[in-house]
VOPAGU-2260 file (C-alpha; in pm, 1 decimal, decimal comma):
REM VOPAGU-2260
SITE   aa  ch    i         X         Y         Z
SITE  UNK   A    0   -6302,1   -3450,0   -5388,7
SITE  UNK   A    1   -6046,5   -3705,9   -5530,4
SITE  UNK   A    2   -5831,2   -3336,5   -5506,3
SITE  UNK   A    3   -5887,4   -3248,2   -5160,5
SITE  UNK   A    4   -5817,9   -3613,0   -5061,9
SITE  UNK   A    5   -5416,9   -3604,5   -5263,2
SITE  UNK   A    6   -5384,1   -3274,6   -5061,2
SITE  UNK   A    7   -5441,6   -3441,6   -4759,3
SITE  UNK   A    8   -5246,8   -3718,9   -4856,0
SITE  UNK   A    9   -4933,1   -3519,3   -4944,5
SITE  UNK   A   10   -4950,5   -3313,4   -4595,7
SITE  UNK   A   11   -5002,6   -3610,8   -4417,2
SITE  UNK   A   12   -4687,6   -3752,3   -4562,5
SITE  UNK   A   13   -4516,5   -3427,5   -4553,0
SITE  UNK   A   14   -4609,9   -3426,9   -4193,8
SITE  UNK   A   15   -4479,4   -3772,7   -4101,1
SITE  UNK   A   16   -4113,0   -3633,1   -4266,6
SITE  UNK   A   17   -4129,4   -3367,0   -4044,6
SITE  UNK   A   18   -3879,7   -3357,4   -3761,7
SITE  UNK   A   19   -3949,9   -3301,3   -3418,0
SITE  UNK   A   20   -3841,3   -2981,2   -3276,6
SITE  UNK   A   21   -3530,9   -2975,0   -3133,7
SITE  UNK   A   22   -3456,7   -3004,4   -2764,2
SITE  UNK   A   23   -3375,2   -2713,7   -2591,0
SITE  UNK   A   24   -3003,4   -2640,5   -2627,7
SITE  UNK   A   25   -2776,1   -2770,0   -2320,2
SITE  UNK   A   26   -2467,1   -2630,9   -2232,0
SITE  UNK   A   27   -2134,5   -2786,1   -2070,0
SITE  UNK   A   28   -2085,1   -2477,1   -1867,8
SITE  UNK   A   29   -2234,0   -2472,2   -1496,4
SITE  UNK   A   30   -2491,5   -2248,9   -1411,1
SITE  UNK   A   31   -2428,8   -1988,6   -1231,4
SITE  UNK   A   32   -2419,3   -2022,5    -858,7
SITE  UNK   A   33   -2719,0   -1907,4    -615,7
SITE  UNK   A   34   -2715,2   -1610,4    -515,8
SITE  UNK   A   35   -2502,8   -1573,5    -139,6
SITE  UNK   A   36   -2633,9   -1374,0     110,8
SITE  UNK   A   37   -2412,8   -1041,5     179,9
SITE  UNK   A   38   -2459,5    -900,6     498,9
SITE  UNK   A   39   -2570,0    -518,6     553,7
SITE  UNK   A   40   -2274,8    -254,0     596,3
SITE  UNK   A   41   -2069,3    -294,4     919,9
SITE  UNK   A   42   -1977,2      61,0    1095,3
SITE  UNK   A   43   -1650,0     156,5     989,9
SITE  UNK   A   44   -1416,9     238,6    1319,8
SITE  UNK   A   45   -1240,6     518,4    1093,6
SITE  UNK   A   46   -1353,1     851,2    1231,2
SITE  UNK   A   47   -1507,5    1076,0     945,8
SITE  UNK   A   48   -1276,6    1323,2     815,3
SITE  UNK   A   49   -1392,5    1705,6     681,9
SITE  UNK   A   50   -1169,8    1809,0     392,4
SITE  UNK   A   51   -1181,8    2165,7     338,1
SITE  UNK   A   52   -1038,4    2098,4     -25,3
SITE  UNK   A   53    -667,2    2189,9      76,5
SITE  UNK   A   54    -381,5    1987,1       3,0
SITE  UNK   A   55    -355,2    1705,1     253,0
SITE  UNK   A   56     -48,6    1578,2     432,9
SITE  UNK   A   57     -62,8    1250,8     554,0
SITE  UNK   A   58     -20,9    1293,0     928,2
SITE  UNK   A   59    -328,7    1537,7     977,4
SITE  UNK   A   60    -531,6    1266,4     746,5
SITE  UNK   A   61    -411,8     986,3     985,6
SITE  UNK   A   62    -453,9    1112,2    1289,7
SITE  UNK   A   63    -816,7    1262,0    1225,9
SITE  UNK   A   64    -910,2     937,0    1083,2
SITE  UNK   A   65    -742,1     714,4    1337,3
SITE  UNK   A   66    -812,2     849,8    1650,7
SITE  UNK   A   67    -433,4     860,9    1731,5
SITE  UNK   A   68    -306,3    1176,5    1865,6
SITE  UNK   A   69      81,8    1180,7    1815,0
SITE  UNK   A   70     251,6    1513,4    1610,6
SITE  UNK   A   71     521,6    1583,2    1414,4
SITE  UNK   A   72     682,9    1356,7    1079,6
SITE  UNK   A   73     487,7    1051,8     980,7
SITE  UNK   A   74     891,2     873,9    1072,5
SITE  UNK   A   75     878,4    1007,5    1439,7
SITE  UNK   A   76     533,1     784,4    1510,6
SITE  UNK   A   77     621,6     465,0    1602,3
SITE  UNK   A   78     862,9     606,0    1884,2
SITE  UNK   A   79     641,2     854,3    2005,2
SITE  UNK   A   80     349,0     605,4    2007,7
SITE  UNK   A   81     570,2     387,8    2295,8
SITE  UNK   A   82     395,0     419,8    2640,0
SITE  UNK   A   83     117,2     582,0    2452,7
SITE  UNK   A   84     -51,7     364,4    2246,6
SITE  UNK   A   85      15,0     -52,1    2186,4
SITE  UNK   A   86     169,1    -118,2    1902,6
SITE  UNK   A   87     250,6    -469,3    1728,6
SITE  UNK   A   88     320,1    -628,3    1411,7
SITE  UNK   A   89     -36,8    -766,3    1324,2
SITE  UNK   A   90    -305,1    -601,5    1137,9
SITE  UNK   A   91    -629,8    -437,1    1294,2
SITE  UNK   A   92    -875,6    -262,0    1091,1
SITE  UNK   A   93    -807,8     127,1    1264,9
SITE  UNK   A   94    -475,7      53,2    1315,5
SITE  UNK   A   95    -214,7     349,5    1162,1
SITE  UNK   A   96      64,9     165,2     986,8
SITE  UNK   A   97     373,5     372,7    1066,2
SITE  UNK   A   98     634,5     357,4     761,0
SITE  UNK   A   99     959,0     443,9     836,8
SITE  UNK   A  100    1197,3     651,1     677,8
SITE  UNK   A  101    1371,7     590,4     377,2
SITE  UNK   A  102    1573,1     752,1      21,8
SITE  UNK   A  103    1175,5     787,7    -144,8
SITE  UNK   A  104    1002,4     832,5     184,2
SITE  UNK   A  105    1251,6    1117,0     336,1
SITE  UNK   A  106     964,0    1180,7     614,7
SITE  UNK   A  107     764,9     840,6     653,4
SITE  UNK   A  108     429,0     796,2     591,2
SITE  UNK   A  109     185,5     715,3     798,7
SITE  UNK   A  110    -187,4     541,6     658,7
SITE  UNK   A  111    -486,3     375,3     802,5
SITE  UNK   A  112    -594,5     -15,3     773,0
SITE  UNK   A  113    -935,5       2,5     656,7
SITE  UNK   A  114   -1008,7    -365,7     559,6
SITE  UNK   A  115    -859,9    -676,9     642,9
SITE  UNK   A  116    -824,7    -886,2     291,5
SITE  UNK   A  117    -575,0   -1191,2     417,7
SITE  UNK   A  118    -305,6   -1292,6     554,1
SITE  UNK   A  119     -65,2   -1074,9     420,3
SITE  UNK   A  120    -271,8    -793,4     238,9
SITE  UNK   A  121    -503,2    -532,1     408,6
SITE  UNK   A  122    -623,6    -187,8     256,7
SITE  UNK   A  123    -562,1     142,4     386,4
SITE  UNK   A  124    -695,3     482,0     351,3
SITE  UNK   A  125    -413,5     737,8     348,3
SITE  UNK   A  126    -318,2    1072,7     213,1
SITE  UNK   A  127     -81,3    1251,1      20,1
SITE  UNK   A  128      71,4     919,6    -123,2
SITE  UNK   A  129     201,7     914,0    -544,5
SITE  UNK   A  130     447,1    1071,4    -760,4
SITE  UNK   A  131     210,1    1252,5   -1004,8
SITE  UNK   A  132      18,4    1607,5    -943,2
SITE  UNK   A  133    -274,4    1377,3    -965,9
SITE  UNK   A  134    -223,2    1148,4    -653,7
SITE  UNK   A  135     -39,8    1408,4    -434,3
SITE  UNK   A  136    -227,6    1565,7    -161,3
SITE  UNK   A  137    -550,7    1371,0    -222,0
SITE  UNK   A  138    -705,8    1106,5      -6,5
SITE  UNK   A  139    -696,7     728,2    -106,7
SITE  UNK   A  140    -972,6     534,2     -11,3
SITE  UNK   A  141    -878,3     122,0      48,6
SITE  UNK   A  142    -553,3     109,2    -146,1
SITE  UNK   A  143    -424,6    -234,6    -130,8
SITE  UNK   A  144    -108,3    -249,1      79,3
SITE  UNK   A  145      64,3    -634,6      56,6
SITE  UNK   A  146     373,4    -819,9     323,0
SITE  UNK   A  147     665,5    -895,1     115,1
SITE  UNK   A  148     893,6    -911,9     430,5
SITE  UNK   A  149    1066,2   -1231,2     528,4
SITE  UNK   A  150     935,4   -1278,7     829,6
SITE  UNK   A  151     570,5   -1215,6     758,0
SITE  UNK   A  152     578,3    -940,6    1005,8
SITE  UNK   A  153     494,8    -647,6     804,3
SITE  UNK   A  154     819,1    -504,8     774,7
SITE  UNK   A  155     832,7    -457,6     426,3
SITE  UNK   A  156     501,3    -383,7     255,2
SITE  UNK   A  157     423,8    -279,2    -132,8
SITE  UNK   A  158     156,1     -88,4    -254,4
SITE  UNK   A  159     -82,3    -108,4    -528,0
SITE  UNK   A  160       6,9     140,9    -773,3
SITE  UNK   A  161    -262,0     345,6   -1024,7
SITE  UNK   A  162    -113,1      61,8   -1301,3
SITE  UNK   A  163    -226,4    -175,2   -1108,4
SITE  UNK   A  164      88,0    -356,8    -978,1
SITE  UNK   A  165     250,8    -330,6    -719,3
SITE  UNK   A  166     518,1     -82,9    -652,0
SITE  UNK   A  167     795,7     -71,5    -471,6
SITE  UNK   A  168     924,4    -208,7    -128,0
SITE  UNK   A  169     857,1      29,7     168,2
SITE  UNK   A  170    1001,6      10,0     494,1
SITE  UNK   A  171     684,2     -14,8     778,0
SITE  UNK   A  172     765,5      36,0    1175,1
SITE  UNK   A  173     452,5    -156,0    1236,3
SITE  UNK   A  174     123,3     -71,9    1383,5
SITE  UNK   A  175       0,1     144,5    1608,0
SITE  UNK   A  176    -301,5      40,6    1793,2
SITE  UNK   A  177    -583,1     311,0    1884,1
SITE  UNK   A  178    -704,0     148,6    2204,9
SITE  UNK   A  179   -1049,1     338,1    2196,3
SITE  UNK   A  180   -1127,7     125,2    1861,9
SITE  UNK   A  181    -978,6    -252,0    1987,0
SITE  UNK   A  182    -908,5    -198,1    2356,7
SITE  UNK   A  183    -823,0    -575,6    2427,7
SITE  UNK   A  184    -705,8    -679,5    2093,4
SITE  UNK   A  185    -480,1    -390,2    2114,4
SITE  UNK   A  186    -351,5    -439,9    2455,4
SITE  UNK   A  187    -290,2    -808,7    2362,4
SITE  UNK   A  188     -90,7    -754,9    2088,6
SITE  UNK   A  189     119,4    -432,4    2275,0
SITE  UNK   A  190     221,1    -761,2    2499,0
C-alpha cells in the first residue's frame, strides 16, 4: 500500500510541476479581410468575332469587334470617322482607339477599349500587334494600354509588353465612338 501511496505522491507532485498548455499562438499579422461581394459578369458591348484561324490584320479585328464600319489603313480612321461617327479624347469601353502613323507603326493601328482600369489606363483587345512570329497576327485579349501624354488626353499611350513593362510611346488620334454602343455618351463627347 505504503507503494501505491509514494506513486501517487510523486504524480501528484509531478503533476503540480506541470505547465499549463500553452495558449494558442497569436500573430501580429491581420487576418485576412471578409470576403467582398463581386458582382456577376456584365455583357461585354464588343461584338463576338469568328476567327477562321487566318492571320489577322488589325482593321478587320476592329471593325468586327467594334461595330465601326470605316475601310482602308488603321492611319486613315480617325479622318474618315469625321461626320460619321463622334469621336473624342476620353475613354469608353467599345470605343476603337485610332493610332496614328508613325517610323514603327508605318500604317497605324487601330484596337478596341475593353475595360476601363483608371484614369489614365484602359485595356484593349486588338490584333496583329508585336514584333515576334508569336504575337503577329493573333488576337490580344485586354492588353493594358497607359496615357503618358502631357496633356492627359491620350495622345501618347504605351503598351504593356509580353515582359511585362511597358513599351514604347505610340502616337493615338483618339477615339472613335460607336454610337450604337454609348449613343449619348458618345454624342456628348463628339461635342
Amino acid at each position: 500500500m505504503w507503494k501505491a501511496f509514494s506513486w501517487l505522491l510523486v504524480g501528484g507532485l509531478l503533476a503540480g510541476c506541470a505547465s499549463p498548455p500553452p495558449p494558442p499562438a497569436t500573430s501580429t499579422a491581420k487576418a485576412p479581410p471578409a470576403p467582398v461581394a463581386v458582382p456577376g459578369p456584365v455583357a461585354s458591348p464588343l461584338r463576338p468575332f469568328h476567327h477562321d484561324g487566318g492571320f489577322l490584320q488589325c482593321v478587320p479585328y476592329a471593325r468586327e469587334v467594334s461595330g465601326v464600319r470605316i475601310f482602308g489603313d488603321a492611319w486613315t480612321w480617325w479622318d474618315k470617322a469625321e461626320g460619321a461617327y463622334p469621336r473624342g479624347s476620353q475613354p469608353r469601353v467599345g470605343a476603337v482607339l485610332a493610332f496614328g502613323k508613325s517610323r514603327v507603326l508605318r500604317l497605324g493601328h487601330v484596337a478596341v477599349v475593353s475595360r476601363l482600369v483608371g484614369a489614365r489606363e484602359l485595356t484593349v483587345t486588338h490584333a496583329n500587334w508585336g514584333s515576334t512570329k508569336a504575337t503577329r497576327g493573333v488576337i490580344h485579349h485586354d492588353q493594358p494600354v497607359i496615357d503618358v501624354s502631357p496633356d492627359n488626353d491620350w495622345t501618347r499611350v504605351r503598351l504593356m509588353n509580353t515582359a511585362g513593362g511597358f513599351g514604347k510611346v505610340y502616337p493615338a488620334l483618339g477615339f472613335i465612338y460607336p454610337d450604337d454602343i454609348y449613343p449619348d455618351e458618345a454624342q456628348q463627347a463628339a461635342r
